[in-house]
BALOBA-1460 file (C-alpha; in Angstrom, 3 decimals):
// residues 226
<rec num="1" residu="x" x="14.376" y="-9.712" z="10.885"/>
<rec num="2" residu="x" x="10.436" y="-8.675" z="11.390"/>
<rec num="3" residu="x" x="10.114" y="-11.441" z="14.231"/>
<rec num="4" residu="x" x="7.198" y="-10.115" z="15.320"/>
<rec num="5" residu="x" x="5.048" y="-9.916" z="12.248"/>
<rec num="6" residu="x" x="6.450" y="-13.605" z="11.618"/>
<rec num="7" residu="x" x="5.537" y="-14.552" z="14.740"/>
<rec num="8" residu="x" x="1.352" y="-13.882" z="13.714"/>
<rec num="9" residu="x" x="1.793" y="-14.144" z="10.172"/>
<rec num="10" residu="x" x="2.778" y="-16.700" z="7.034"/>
<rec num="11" residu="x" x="3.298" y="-14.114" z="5.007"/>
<rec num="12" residu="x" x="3.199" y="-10.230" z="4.183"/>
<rec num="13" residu="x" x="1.803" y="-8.973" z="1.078"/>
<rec num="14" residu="x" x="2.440" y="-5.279" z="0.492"/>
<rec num="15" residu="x" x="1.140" y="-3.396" z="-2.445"/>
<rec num="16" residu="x" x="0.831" y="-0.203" z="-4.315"/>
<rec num="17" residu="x" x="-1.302" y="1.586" z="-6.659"/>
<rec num="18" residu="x" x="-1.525" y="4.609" z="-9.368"/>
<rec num="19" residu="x" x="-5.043" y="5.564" z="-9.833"/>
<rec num="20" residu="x" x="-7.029" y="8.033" z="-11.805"/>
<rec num="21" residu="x" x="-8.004" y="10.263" z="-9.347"/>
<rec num="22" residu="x" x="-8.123" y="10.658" z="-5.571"/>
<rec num="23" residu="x" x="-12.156" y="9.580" z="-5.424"/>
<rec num="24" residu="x" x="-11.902" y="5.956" z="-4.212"/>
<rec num="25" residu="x" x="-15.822" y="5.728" z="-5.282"/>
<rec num="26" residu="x" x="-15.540" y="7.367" z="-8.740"/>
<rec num="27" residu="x" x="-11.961" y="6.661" z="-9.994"/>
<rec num="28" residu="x" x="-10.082" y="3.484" z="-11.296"/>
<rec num="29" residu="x" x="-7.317" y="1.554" z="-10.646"/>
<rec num="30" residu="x" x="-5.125" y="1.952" z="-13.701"/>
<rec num="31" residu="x" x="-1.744" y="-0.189" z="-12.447"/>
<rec num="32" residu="x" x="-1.510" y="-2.637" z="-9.389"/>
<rec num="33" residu="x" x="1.882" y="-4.011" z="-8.001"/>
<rec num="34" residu="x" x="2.540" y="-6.296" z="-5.088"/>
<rec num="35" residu="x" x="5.256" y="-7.745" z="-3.212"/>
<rec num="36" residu="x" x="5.096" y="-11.478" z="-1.312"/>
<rec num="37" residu="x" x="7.415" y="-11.463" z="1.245"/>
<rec num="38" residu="x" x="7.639" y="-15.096" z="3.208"/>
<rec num="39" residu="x" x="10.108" y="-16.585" z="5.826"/>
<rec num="40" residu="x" x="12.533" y="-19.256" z="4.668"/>
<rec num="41" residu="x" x="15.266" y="-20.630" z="6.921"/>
<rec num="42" residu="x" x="14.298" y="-17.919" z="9.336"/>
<rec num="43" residu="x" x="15.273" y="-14.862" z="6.694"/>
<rec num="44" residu="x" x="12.347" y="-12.840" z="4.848"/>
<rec num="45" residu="x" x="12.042" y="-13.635" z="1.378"/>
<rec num="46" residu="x" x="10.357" y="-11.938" z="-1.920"/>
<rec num="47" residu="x" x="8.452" y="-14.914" z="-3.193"/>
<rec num="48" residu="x" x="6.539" y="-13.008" z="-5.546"/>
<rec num="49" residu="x" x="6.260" y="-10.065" z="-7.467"/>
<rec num="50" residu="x" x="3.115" y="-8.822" z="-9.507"/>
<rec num="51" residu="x" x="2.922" y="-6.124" z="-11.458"/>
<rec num="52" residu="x" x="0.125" y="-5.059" z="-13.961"/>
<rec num="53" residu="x" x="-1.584" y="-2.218" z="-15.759"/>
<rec num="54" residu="x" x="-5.679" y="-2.508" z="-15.587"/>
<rec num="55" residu="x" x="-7.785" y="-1.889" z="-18.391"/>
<rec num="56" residu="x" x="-10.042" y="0.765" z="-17.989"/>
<rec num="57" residu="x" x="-14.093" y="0.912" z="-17.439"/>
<rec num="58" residu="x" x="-16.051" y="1.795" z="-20.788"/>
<rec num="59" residu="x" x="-15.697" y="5.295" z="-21.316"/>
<rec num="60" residu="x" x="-12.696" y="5.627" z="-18.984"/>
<rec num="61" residu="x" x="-9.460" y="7.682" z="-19.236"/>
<rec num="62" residu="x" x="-6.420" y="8.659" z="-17.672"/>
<rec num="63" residu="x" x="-6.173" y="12.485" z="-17.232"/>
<rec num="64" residu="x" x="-3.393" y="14.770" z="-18.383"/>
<rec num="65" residu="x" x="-1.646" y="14.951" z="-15.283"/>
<rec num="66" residu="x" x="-2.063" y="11.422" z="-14.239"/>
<rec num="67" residu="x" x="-0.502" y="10.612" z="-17.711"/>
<rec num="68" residu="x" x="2.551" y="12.811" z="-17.107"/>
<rec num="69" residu="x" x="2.874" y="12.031" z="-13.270"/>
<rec num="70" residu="x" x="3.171" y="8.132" z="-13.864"/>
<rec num="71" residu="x" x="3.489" y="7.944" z="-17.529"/>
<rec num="72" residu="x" x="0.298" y="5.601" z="-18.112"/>
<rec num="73" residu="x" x="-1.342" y="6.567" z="-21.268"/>
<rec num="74" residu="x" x="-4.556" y="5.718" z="-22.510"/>
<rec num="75" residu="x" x="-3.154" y="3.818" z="-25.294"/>
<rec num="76" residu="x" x="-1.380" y="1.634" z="-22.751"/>
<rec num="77" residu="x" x="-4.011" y="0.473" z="-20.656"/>
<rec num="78" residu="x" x="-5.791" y="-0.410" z="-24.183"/>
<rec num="79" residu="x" x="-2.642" y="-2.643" z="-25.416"/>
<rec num="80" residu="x" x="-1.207" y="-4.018" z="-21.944"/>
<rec num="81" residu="x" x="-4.354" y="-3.803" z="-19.363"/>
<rec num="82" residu="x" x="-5.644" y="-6.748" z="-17.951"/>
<rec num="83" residu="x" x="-9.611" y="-6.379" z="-16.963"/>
<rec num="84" residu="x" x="-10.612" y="-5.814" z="-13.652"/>
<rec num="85" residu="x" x="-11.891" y="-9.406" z="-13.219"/>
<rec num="86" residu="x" x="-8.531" y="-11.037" z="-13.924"/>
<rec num="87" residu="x" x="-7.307" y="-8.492" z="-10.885"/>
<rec num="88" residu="x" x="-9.466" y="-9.497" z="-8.504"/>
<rec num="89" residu="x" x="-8.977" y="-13.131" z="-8.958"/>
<rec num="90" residu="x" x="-5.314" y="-12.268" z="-8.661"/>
<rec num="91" residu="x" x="-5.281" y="-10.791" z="-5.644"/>
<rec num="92" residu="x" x="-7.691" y="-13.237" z="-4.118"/>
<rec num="93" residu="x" x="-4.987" y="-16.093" z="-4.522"/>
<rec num="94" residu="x" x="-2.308" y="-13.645" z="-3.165"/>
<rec num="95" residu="x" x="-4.493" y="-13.301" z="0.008"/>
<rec num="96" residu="x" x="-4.766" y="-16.491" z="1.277"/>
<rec num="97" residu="x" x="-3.693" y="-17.663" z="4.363"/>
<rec num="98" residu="x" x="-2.935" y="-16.069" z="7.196"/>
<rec num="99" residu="x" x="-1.694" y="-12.504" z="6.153"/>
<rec num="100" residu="x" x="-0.535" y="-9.783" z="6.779"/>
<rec num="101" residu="x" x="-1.566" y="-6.566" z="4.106"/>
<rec num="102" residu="x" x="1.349" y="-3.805" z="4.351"/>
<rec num="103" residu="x" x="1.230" y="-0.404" z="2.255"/>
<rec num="104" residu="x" x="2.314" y="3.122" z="2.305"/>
<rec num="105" residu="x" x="-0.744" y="5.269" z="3.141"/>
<rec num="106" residu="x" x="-2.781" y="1.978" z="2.981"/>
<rec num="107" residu="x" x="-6.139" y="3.675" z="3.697"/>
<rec num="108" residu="x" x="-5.849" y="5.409" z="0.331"/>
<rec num="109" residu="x" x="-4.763" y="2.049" z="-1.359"/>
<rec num="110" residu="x" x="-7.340" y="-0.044" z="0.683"/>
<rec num="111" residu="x" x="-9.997" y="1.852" z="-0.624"/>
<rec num="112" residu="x" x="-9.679" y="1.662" z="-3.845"/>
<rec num="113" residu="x" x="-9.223" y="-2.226" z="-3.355"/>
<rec num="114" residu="x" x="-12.220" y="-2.265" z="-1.687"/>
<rec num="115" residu="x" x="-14.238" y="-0.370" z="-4.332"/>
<rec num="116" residu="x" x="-12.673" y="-2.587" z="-7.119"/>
<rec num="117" residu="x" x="-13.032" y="-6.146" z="-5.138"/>
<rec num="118" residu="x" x="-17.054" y="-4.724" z="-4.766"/>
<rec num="119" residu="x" x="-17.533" y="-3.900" z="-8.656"/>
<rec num="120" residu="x" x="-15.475" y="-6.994" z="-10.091"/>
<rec num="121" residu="x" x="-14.910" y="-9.656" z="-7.338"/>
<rec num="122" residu="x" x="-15.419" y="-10.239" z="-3.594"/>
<rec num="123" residu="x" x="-14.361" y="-7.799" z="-1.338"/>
<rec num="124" residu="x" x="-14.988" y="-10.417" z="1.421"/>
<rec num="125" residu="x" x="-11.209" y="-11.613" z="0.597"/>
<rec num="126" residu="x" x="-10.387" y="-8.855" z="3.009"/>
<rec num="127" residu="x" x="-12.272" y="-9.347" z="5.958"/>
<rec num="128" residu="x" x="-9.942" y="-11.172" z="8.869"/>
<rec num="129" residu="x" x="-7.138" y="-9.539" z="6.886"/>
<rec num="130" residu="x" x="-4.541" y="-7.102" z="9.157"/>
<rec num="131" residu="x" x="-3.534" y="-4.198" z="7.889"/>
<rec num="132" residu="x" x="-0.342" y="-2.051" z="8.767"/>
<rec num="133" residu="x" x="0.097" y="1.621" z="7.748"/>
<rec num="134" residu="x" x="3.849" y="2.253" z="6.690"/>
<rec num="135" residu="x" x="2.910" y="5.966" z="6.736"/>
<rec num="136" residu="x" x="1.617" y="6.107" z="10.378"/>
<rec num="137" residu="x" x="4.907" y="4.358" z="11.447"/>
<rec num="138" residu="x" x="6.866" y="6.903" z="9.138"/>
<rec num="139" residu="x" x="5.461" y="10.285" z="11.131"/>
<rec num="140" residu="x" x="6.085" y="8.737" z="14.645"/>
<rec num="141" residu="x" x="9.522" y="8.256" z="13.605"/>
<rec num="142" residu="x" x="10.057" y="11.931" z="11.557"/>
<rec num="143" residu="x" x="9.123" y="15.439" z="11.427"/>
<rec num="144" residu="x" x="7.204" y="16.369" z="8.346"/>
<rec num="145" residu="x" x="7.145" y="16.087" z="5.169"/>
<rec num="146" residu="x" x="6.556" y="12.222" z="5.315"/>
<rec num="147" residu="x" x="6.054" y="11.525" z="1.490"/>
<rec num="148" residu="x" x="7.683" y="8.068" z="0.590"/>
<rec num="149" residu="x" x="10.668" y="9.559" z="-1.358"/>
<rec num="150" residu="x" x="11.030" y="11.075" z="2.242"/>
<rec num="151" residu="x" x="10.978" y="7.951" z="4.008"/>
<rec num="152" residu="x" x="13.802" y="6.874" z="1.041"/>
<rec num="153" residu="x" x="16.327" y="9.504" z="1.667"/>
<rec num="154" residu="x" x="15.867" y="9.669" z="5.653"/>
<rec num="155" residu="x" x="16.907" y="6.049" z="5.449"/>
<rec num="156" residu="x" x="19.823" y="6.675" z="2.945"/>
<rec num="157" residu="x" x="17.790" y="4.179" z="0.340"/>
<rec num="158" residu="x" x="18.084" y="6.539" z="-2.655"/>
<rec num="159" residu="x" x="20.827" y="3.940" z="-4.326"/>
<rec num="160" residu="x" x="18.325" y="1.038" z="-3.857"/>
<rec num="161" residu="x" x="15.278" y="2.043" z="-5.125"/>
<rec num="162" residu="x" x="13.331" y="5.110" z="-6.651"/>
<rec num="163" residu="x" x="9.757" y="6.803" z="-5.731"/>
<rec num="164" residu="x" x="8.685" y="6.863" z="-9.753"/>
<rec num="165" residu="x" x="4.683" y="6.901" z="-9.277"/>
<rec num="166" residu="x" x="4.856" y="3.852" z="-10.945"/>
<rec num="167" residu="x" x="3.105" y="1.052" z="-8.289"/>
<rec num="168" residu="x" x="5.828" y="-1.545" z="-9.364"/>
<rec num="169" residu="x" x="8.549" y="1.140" z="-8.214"/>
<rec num="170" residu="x" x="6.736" y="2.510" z="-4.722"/>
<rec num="171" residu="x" x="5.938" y="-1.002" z="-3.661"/>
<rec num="172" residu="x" x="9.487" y="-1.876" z="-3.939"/>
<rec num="173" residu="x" x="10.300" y="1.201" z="-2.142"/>
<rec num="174" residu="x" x="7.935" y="0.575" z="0.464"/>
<rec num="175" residu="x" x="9.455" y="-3.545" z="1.025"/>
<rec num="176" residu="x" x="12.978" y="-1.348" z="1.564"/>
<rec num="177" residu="x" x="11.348" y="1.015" z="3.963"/>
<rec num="178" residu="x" x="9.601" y="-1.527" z="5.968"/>
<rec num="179" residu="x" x="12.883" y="-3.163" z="6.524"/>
<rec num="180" residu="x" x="15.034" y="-0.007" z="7.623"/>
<rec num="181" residu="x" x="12.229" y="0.695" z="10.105"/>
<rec num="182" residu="x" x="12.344" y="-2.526" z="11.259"/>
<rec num="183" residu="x" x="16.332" y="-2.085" z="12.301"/>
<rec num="184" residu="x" x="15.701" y="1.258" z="13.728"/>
<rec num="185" residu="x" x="13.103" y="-0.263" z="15.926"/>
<rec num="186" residu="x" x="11.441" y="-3.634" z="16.254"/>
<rec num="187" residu="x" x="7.732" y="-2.025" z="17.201"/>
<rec num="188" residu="x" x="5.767" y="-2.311" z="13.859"/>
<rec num="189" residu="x" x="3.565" y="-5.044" z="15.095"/>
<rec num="190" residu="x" x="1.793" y="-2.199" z="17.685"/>
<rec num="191" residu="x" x="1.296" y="-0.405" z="14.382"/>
<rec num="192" residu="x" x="-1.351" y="-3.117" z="13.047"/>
<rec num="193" residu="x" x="-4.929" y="-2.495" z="12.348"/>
<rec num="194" residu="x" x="-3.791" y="1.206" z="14.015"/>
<rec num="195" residu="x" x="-3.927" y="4.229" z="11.115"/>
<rec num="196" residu="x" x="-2.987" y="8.159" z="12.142"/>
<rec num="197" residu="x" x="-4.327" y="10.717" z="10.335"/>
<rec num="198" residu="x" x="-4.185" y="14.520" z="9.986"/>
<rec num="199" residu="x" x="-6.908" y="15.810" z="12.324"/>
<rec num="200" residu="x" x="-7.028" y="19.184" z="10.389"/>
<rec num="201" residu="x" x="-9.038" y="16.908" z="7.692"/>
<rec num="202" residu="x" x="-9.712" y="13.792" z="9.394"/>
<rec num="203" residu="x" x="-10.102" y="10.540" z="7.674"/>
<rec num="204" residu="x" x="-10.629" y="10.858" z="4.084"/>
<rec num="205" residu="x" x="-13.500" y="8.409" z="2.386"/>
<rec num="206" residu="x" x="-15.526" y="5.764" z="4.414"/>
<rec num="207" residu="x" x="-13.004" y="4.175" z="7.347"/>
<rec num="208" residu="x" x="-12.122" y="0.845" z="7.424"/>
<rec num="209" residu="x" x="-14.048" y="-1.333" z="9.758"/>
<rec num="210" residu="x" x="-11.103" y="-3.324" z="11.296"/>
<rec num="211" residu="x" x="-9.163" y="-0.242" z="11.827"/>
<rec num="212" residu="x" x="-8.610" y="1.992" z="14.992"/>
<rec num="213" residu="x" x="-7.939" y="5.464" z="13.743"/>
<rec num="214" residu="x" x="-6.395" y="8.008" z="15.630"/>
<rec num="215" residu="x" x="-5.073" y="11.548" z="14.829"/>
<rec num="216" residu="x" x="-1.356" y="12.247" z="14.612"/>
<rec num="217" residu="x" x="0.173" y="15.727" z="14.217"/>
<rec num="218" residu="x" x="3.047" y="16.125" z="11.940"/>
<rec num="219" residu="x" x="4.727" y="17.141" z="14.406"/>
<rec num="220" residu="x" x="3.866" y="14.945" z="17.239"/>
<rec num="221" residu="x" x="7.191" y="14.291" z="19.725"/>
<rec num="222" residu="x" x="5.004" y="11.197" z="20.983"/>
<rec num="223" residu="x" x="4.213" y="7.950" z="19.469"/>
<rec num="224" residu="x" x="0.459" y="7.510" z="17.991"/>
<rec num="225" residu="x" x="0.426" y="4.133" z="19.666"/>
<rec num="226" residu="x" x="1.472" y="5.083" z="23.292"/>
């Protein structure tokens, strides 16, 4: 299983966040969860798991309806966030080596990585880095909508894990995706460094340097990467 991406890389490191807002510039980070994956004995393996709320910048605070969508108060980020610092120097050591950087919608994740590696550590931990867009792979495959709890019931994962807008949740979700699309078809290494987007809005933010971007209709019958 996921030959291919073996094949280039020691490892895969995919990863999820819940944020403040939608402004990757303005807004914070408030949880961060990742999942190692690594190749033992020829079979994929979770080597590691991370999972941690973030404190907030001075002055900072989680709005109403980011409160009730992932249930992240203020008051928790106070008791249980680590700072931003102790992030970045987290991530940094998950990074090394030769990987591979997997998400769901990983422009909107990158981006906020970005912005926080550039405030609080060194954002030159992802430069060399490949990136692969579960969400581009997701609407070659199906007709819209192409939310992650859509990916989760079009490959029947509902009884193995939940879309809970908690980043510990989605990132497991998204290691359970990545493997059904895998088994439906062995293509998602001509998916890397390769992100669709909607070309009614085009890309949202700054673009990613290392990235090609191309548009993809919902309801495109042909693969973005032919």
């Amino acid at each position: 299983m996921l030959n291919e991406l073996f094949a280039r890389y020691d490892k895969l490191v995919l990863f999820d966040t819940e944020t403040t807002g939608l402004s990757f510039s303005r807004d914070e980070i408030i949880e961060f969860a990742a999942v190692v994956v690594e190749r033992h004995n020829g079979t994929p393996v979770v080597t590691e798991e991370y999972d941690q709320l973030i404190s907030l910048s001075p002055g900072g605070f989680v709005p109403p309806m980011i409160q009730q969508l992932t249930g992240i108060s203020n008051e928790d980020l106070l008791v249980k966030g680590i700072s931003k610092t102790r992030l970045c120097c987290d991530i940094a050591q998950m990074l090394t080596g030769n990987t591979l950087l997997l998400a769901y919608n990983a422009h909107f994740d990158l981006s906020f990585l970005f912005y926080l590696l550039l405030r609080d550590g060194d954002p030159t931990i992802l430069k060399g880095k490949d990136k692969l867009d579960l969400l581009t792979v997701y609407k070659d495959r199906r007709s819209y909508p192409h939310k992650l709890c859509n990916a989760i019931d079009a490959y029947n994962l509902s009884d193995k894990v939940c879309n809970s807008h908690r980043a510990v949740d989605d990132v497991l979700a998204t290691v359970e995706v990545m493997k059904a699309m895998e088994q439906e078809r062995d293509d998602l290494h001509r998916y890397i460094n390769l992100f669709g987007f909607n070309p009614k809005y085009g890309v949202e933010g700054k673009p990613i340097g290392s990235v090609t971007y191309k548009p993809q209709p919902y309801n495109s019958p042909d693969p973005l990467y032919t």
